[in-house]
PAVEX-43403 format. One line per field, with one value per residue (C-alpha): residue in one letter; residue number from 1; z, x, y. Coordinates in Angstrom, 2 decimals. Example, Ala and Ser with C-alpha at 12.3 -4.5 7.8 and 13.67 -1.06 7.14 Angstrom:
! residues 2
marnu a;s
zalo 1;2
Z 7.80;7.14
X 12.30;13.67
Y -4.50;-1.06
END
This chain:
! residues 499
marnu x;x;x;x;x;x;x;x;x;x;x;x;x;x;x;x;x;x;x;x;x;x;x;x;x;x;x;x;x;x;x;x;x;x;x;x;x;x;x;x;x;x;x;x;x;x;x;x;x;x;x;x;x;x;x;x;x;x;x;x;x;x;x;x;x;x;x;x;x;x;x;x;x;x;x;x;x;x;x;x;x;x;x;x;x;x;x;x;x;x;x;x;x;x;x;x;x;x;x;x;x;x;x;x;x;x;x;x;x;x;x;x;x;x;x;x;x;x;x;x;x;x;x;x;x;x;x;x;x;x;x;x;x;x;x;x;x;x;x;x;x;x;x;x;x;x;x;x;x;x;x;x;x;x;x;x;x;x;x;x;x;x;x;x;x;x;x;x;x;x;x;x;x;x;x;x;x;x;x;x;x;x;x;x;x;x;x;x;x;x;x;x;x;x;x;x;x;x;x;x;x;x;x;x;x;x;x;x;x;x;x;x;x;x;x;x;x;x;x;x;x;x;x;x;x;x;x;x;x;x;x;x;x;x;x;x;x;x;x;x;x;x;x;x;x;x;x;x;x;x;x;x;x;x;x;x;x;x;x;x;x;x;x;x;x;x;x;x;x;x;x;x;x;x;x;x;x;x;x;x;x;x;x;x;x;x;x;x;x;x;x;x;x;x;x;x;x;x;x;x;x;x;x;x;x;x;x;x;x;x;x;x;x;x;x;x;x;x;x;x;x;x;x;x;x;x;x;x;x;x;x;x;x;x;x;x;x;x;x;x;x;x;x;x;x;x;x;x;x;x;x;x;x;x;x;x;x;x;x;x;x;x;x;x;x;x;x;x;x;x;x;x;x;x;x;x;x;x;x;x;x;x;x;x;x;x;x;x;x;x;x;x;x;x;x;x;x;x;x;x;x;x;x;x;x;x;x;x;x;x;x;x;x;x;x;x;x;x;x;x;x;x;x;x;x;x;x;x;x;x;x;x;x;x;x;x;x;x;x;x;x;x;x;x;x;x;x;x;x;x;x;x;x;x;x;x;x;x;x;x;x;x;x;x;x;x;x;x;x;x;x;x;x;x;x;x;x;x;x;x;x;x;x;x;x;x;x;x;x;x;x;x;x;x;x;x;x;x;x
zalo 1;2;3;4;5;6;7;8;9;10;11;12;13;14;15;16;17;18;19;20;21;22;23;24;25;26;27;28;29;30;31;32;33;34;35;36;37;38;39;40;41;42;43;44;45;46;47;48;49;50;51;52;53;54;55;56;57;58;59;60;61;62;63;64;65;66;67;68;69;70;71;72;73;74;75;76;77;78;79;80;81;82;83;84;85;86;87;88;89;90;91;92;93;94;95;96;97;98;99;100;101;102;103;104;105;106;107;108;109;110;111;112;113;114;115;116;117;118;119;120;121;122;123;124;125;126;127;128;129;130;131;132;133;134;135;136;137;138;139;140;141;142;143;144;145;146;147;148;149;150;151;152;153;154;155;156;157;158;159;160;161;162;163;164;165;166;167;168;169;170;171;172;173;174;175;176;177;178;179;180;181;182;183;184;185;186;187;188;189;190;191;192;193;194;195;196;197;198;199;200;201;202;203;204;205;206;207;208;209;210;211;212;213;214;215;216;217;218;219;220;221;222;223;224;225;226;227;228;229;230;231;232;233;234;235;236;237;238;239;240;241;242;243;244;245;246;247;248;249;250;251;252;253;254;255;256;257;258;259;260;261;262;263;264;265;266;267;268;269;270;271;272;273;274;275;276;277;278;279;280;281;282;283;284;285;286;287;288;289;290;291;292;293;294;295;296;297;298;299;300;301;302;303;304;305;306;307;308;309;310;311;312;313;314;315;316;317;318;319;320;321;322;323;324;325;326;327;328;329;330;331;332;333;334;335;336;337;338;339;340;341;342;343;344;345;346;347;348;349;350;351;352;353;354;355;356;357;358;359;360;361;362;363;364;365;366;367;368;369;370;371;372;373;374;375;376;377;378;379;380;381;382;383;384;385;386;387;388;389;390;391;392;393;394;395;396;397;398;399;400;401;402;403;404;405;406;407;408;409;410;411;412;413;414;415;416;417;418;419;420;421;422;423;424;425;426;427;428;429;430;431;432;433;434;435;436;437;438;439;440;441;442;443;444;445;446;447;448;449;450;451;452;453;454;455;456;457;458;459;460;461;462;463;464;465;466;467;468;469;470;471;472;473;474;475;476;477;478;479;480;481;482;483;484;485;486;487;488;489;490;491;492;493;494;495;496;497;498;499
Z -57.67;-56.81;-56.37;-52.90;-52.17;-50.89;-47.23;-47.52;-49.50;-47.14;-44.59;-46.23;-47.27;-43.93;-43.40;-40.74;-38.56;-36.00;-37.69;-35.75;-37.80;-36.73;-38.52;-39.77;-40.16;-44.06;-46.04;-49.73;-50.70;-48.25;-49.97;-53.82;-52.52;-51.29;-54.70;-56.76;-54.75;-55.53;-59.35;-58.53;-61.27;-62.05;-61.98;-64.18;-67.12;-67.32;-67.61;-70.21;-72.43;-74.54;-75.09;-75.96;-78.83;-80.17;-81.05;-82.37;-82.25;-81.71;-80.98;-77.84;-76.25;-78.03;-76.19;-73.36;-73.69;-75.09;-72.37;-69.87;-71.50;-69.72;-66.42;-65.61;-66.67;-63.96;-62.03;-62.24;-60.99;-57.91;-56.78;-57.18;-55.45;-52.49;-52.09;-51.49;-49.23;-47.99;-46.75;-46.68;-48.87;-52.18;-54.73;-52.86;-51.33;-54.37;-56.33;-53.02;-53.05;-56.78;-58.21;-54.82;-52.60;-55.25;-57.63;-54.89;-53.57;-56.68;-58.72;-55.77;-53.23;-54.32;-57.99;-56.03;-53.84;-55.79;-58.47;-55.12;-53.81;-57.44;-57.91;-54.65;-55.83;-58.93;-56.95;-54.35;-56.96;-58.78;-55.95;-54.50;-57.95;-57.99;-54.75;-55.30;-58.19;-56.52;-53.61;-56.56;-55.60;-59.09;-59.07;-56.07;-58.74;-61.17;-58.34;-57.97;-54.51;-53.26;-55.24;-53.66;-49.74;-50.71;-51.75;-48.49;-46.40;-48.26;-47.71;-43.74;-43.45;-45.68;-43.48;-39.88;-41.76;-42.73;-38.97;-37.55;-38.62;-42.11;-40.90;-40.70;-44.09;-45.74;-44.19;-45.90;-48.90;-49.35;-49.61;-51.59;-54.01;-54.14;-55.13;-58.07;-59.22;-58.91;-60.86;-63.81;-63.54;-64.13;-66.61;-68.72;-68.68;-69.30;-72.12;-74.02;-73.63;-75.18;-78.65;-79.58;-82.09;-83.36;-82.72;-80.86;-82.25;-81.48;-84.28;-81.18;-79.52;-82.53;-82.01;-85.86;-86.77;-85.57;-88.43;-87.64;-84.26;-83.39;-82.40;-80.95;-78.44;-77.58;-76.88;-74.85;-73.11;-71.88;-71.09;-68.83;-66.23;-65.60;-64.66;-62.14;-58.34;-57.78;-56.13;-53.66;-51.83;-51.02;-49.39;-46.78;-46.87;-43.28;-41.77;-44.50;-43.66;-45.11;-47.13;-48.81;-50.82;-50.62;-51.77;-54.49;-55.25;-54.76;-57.49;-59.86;-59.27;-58.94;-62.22;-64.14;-62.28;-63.71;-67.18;-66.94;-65.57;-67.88;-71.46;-70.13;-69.90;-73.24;-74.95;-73.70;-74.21;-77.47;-78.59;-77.12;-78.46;-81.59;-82.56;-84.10;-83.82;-82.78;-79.92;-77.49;-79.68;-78.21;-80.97;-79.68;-78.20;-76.13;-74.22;-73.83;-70.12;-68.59;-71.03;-68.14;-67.31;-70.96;-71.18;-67.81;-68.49;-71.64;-70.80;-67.21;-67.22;-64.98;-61.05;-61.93;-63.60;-60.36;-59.47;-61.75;-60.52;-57.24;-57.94;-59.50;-56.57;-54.31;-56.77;-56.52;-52.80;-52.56;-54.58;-52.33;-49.06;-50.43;-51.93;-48.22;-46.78;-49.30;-49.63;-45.92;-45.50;-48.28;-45.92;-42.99;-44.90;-45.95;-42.48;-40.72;-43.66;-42.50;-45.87;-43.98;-41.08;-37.90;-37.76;-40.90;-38.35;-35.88;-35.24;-33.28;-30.26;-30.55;-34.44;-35.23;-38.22;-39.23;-37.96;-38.29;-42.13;-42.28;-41.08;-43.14;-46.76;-46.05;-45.28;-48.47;-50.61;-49.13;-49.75;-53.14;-54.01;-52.73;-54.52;-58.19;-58.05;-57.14;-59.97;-62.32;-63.32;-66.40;-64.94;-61.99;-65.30;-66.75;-63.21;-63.64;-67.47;-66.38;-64.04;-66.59;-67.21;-63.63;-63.58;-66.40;-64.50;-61.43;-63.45;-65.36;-63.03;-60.56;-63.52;-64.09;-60.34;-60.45;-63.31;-61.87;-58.49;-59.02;-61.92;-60.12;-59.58;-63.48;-64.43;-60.55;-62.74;-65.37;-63.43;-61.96;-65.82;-66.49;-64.11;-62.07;-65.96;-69.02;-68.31;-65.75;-68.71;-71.25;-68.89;-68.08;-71.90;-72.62;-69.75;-70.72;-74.26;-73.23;-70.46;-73.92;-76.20;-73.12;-73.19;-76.88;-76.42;-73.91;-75.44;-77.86;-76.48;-77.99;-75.62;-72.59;-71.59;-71.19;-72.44;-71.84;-74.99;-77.21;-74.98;-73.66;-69.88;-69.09;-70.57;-68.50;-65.33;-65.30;-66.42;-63.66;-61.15;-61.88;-62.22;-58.73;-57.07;-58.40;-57.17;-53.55;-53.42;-53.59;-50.39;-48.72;-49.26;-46.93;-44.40;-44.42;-44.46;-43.48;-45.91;-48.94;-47.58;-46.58;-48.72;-45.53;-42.08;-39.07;-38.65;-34.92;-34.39;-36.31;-35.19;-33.13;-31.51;-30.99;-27.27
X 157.30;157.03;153.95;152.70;152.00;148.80;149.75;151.20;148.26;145.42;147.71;147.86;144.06;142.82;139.89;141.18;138.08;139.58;139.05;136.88;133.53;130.45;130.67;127.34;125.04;124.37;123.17;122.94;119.89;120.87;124.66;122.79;121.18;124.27;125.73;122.42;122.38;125.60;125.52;122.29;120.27;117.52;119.97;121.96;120.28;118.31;121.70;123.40;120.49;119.83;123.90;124.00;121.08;122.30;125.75;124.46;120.43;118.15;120.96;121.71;120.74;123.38;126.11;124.32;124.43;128.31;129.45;128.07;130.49;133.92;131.93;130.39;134.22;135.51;133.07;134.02;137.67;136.21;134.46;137.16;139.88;137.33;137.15;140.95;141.20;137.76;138.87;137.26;139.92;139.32;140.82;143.89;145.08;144.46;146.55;149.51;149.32;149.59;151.64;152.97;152.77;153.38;150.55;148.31;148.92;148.00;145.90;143.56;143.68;144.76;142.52;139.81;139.38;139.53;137.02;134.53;135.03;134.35;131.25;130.34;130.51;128.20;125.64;125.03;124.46;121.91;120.38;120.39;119.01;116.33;115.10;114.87;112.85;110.24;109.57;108.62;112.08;113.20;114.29;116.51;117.34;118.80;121.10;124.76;124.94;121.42;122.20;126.08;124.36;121.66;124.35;126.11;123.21;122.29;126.28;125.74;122.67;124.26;127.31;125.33;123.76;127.04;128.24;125.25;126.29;125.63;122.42;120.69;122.72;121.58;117.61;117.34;118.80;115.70;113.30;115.46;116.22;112.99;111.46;113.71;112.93;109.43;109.73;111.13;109.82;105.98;107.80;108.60;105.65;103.22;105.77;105.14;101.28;101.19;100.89;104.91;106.74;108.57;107.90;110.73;113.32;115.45;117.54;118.40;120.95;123.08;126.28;127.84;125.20;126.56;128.05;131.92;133.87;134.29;130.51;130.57;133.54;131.89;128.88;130.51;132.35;129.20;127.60;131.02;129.65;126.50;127.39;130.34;129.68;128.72;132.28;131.02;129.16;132.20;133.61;130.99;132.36;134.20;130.28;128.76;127.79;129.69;131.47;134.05;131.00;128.13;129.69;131.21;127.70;126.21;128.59;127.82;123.68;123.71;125.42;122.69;119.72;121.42;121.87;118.26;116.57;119.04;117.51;114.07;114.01;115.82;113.42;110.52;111.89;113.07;109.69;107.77;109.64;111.95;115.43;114.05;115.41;112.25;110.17;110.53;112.84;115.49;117.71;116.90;120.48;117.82;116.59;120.04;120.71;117.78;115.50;113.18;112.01;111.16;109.03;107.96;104.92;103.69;103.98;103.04;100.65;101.73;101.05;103.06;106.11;106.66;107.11;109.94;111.80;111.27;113.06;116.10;116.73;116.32;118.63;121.40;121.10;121.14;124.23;125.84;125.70;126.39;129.73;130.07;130.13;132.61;135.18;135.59;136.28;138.67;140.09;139.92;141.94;144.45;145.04;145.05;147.70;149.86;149.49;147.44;147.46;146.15;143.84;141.54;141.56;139.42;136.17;133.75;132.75;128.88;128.32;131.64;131.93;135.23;133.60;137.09;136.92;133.28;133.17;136.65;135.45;131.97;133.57;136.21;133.32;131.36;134.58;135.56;132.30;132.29;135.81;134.69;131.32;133.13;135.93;132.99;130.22;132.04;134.95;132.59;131.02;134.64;135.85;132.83;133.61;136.88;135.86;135.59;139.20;139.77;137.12;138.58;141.99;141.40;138.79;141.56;144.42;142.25;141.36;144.53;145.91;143.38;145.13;148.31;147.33;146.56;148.79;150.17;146.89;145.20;145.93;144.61;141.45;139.38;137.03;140.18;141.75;138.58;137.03;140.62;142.70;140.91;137.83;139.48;142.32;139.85;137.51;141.41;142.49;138.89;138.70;142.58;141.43;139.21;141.08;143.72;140.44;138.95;142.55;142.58;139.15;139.65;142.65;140.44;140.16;136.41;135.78;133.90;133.89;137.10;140.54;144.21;146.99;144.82;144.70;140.73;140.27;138.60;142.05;144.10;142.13;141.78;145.73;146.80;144.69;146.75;149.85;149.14;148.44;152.49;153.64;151.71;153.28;156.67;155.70;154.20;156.57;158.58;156.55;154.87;157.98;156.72;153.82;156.36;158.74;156.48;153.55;151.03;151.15;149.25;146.10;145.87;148.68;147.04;143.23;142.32;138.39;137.28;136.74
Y 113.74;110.26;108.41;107.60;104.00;102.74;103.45;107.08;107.73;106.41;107.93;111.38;111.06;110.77;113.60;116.06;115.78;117.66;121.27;122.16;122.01;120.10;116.77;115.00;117.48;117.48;114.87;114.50;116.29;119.21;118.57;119.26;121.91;123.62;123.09;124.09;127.20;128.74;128.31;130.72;128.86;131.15;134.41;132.13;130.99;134.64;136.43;133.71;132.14;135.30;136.18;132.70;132.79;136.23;133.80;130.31;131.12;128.48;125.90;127.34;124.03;122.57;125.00;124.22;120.48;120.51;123.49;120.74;118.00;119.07;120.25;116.61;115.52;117.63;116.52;113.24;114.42;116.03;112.86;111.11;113.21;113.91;110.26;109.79;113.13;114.58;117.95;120.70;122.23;120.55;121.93;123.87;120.40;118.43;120.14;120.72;116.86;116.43;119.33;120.83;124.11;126.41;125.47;124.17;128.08;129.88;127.66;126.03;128.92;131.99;131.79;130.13;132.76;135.43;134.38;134.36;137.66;139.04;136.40;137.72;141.48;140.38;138.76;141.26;143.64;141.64;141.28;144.99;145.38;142.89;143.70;147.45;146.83;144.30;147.23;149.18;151.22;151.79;155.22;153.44;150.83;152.68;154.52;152.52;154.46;153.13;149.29;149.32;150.12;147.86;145.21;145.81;145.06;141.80;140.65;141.77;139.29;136.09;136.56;136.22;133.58;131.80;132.73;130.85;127.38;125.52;123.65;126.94;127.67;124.63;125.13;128.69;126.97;124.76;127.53;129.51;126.43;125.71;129.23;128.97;125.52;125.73;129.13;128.00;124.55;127.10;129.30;126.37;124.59;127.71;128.40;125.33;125.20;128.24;129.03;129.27;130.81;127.72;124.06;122.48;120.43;117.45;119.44;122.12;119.71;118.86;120.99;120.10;122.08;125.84;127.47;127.62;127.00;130.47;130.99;127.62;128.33;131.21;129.81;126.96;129.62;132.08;128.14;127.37;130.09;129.21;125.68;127.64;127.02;123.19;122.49;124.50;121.73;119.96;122.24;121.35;117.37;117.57;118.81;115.95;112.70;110.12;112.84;110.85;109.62;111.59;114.83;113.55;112.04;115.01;116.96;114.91;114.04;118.78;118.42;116.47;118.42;121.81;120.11;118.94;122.48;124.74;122.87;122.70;126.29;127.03;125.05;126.34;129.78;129.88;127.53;130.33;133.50;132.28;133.77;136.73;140.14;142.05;142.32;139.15;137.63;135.93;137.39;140.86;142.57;144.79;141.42;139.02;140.87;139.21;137.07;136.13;139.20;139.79;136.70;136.54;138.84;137.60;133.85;133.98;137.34;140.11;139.26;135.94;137.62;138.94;135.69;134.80;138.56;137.47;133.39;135.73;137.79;135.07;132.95;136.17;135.65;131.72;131.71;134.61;132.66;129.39;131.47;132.76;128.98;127.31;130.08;130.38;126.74;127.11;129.63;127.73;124.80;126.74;128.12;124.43;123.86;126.70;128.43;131.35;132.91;130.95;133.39;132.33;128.63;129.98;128.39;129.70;126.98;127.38;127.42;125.48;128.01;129.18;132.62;134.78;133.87;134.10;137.89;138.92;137.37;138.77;142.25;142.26;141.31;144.43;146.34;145.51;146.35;149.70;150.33;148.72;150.58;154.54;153.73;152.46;150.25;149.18;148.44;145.99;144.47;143.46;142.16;140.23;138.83;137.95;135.34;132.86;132.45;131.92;129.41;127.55;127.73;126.12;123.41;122.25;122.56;120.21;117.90;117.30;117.06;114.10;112.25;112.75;112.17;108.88;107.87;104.74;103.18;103.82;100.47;98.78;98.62;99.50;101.80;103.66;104.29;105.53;107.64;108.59;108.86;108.91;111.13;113.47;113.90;114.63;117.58;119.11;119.44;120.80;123.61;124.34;124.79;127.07;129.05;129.47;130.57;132.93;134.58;135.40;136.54;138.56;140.18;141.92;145.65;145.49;142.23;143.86;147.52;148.94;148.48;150.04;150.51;148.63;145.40;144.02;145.23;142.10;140.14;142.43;141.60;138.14;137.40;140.46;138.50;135.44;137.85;139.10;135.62;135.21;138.00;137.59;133.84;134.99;137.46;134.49;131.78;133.54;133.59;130.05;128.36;125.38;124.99;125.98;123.37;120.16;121.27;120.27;120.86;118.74;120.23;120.31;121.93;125.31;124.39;127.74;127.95;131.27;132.78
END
């Protein structure tokens, strides 16, 4: 593919304001907090820190630091594409205007999206589950019928929230953020004044330390997830102020502030509890699932620890609707593209939501729920394992669209070979890398909870939901002729508002 000159590029880089969606009404601390929200911190680092510990004890901060290294890399690729073409779109027309249709298709939509609705799935869950448990439901708790209409109810309201417009999106967000900050912000600090198990260590960050790469890469891999879900707040750059910089800003400044919060809390937890095998231990298989509610009662007493339940649910939640806004303006792109149905480009003339997608991701999510929880829990858990290949996928594909993108201007200047080549080169080898080591993971029948012939259920998942994405592009390449063909359409041609 040849490279565009200056002019075709500012030409084909020009935002496509005319969407629909109400421009200017984020800024960059509303923009962070769209992006904190959907990696669902709190939920997060209580579902990760203790799998993490069980595999390279108390250097977990270490995986955390060195799973952070190809994320802010990454990062650095998303500021930089959205700064050449701020659409609401991201990664599906960064990669059509790098690699083409086909891969823009299937690695930046169709992988995308998919990796949502099953996020989605997860997070209403641990929310049903959460909140169940804090009404002092728990015989309700324990029920996958009373969590799944639970679940359902909790996607109804994010979804008249997500309807409604993303100011009131991004105002809920602040309260929600900040429940969850301020949580473990308190869990931290009551953790270290404490009387600890261990004195903390500078040691804790050295990653040559870890006894073999095998634990490492699996460490960095369980790490990879619970950094997933920033990108998400630039989906929101057509509605951003000045969003050909301040989202990109924003990517990388959430980055750092998840970095900063996710080894403030390891420390403090494994200071507090150690690596040991019994009772709190963080080395105890019987507390990995949720390490915060295991130390939530002895650190912060127990009218407090219902605090720290409370900051999870709400984080489950947060990340739920802030899933809800990006994926249906990935929709909503794709649609204005031509690479959807004009349907998924309707946006509603009061909210100036994409309210058609809003209502039909909100329902599949609600439905795909429903269908993984009556064929079985296990097989909703390895849906949910599997998203980390998909997440590496679409990293590194959009890594690399950036290097590519833009290889005619890397030598312009030493800032562009830099931030626009060499860095952007080095996060899309990484999350490769470990897309290839999540595969041969994965392809271990013991890996997760199910398998089929002697092959990992989580392995076949993941590479059948890439296999299927193929197979679905060949049906609609031949109806999107004009996508397949030009690889972009004019957007105001497709641009439907609602009645």
């Amino acid at each position: 593919m040849p490279n565009p000159t200056d002019a075709e590029a500012r030409t084909e880089s020009a935002p496509a304001r005319d969407k629909g969606l109400r421009g200017g009404v984020v800024g960059l601390l509303a923009s962070v907090t769209l992006g904190l929200s959907c990696v669902a911190p709190a939920y997060s680092i209580a579902v990760t820190l203790g799998f993490v510990t069980l595999t390279v004890g108390q250097l977990a901060p270490a995986a955390l630091l060195l799973g952070f290294v190809p994320i802010l890399l990454t990062a650095f690729a998303f500021r930089e594409l959205n700064r050449e073409m701020p659409d609401c779109g991201t990664t599906f027309v960064w990669t059509t205007r790098a690699f083409g249709p086909l891969t823009g298709w299937l690695a930046g939509g169709w992988v995308v999206q998919i990796a949502t609705f099953i996020a989605m799935t997860a997070l209403s869950q641990v929310g049903a589950t959460y909140l169940l448990q804090l009404l002092g439901l728990h015989a309700l708790a324990d029920s996958s019928t009373a969590v799944a209409i639970t679940a359902v109810v909790l996607l109804a309201a994010v979804t008249s929230i997500a309807y409604r417009g993303l100011h009131l999106a991004a105002s809920v967000q602040y309260v929600l953020l900040g429940l969850q900050l301020a949580a473990l912000l308190g869990f931290g600090a009551a953790a270290f004044a404490r009387h600890g198990a261990v004195t903390p260590s500078l040691s804790w960050l050295n990653p040559f330390a870890v006894d073999g790469f095998g634990p490492l890469a699996e460490a960095v891999m369980l790490c990879l997830f619970i950094y997933w879900g920033w990108d998400a707040l630039i989906t929101a750059n057509e509605e951003t102020r000045d969003g050909e910089r301040v989202a990109g800003q924003a990517a990388v400044i959430s980055t750092l502030v998840l970095l900063g919060t996710y080894l403030f809390t390891a420390f403090a937890a494994i200071s507090f509890a150690g690596t040991g095998t019994g009772g709190t231990g963080l080395g105890n298989p019987d507390n990995a699932a949720d390490v915060l509610s295991t130390l939530a009662p002895p650190v912060l007493g127990t009218a407090l620890a219902k605090v720290m339940q409370l900051a999870v649910c709400v984080s489950a939640v947060s990340a739920l609707l802030t899933s809800l806004v990006g994926s249906s303006r990935g929709t909503l792109s794709m649609a204005t593209h031509g690479a959807l149905p004009a349907a998924f480009a309707r946006v509603h003339p009061r909210h100036r939501t994409p309210g058609f997608g809003t209502v039909f991701i909100g329902a599949t999510a609600a439905c795909l729920l429903v269908v993984l929880t009556l064929v079985s829990t296990d097989f909703l858990g390895d849906a949910i394992l599997c998203i980390g290949l998909l997440i590496a996928c679409y990293y590194g594909t959009t890594a690399l669209a950036c290097v590519w993108y833009f290889r005619g201007r890397l030598r312009d200047s030493p800032r562009d070979l830099l931030l626009r080549g060499v860095l952007p080169l080095l996060g899309g080898l990484m999350m490769l890398a470990a897309f290839a080591r999540s595969a041969h993971d994965m392809y271990d029948p013991a890996y997760g909870s199910t398998s089929f012939h002697g092959i990992g259920g989580v392995f076949l998942l993941g590479a059948g939901t890439i296999v299927t994405g193929v197979l679905a592009l060949t049906v609609v390449r031949t109806r999107f002729h004009r996508f397949f063909r030009d690889g972009r359409t004019t957007v105001a041609e497709l641009t439907i508002t609602e009645d």
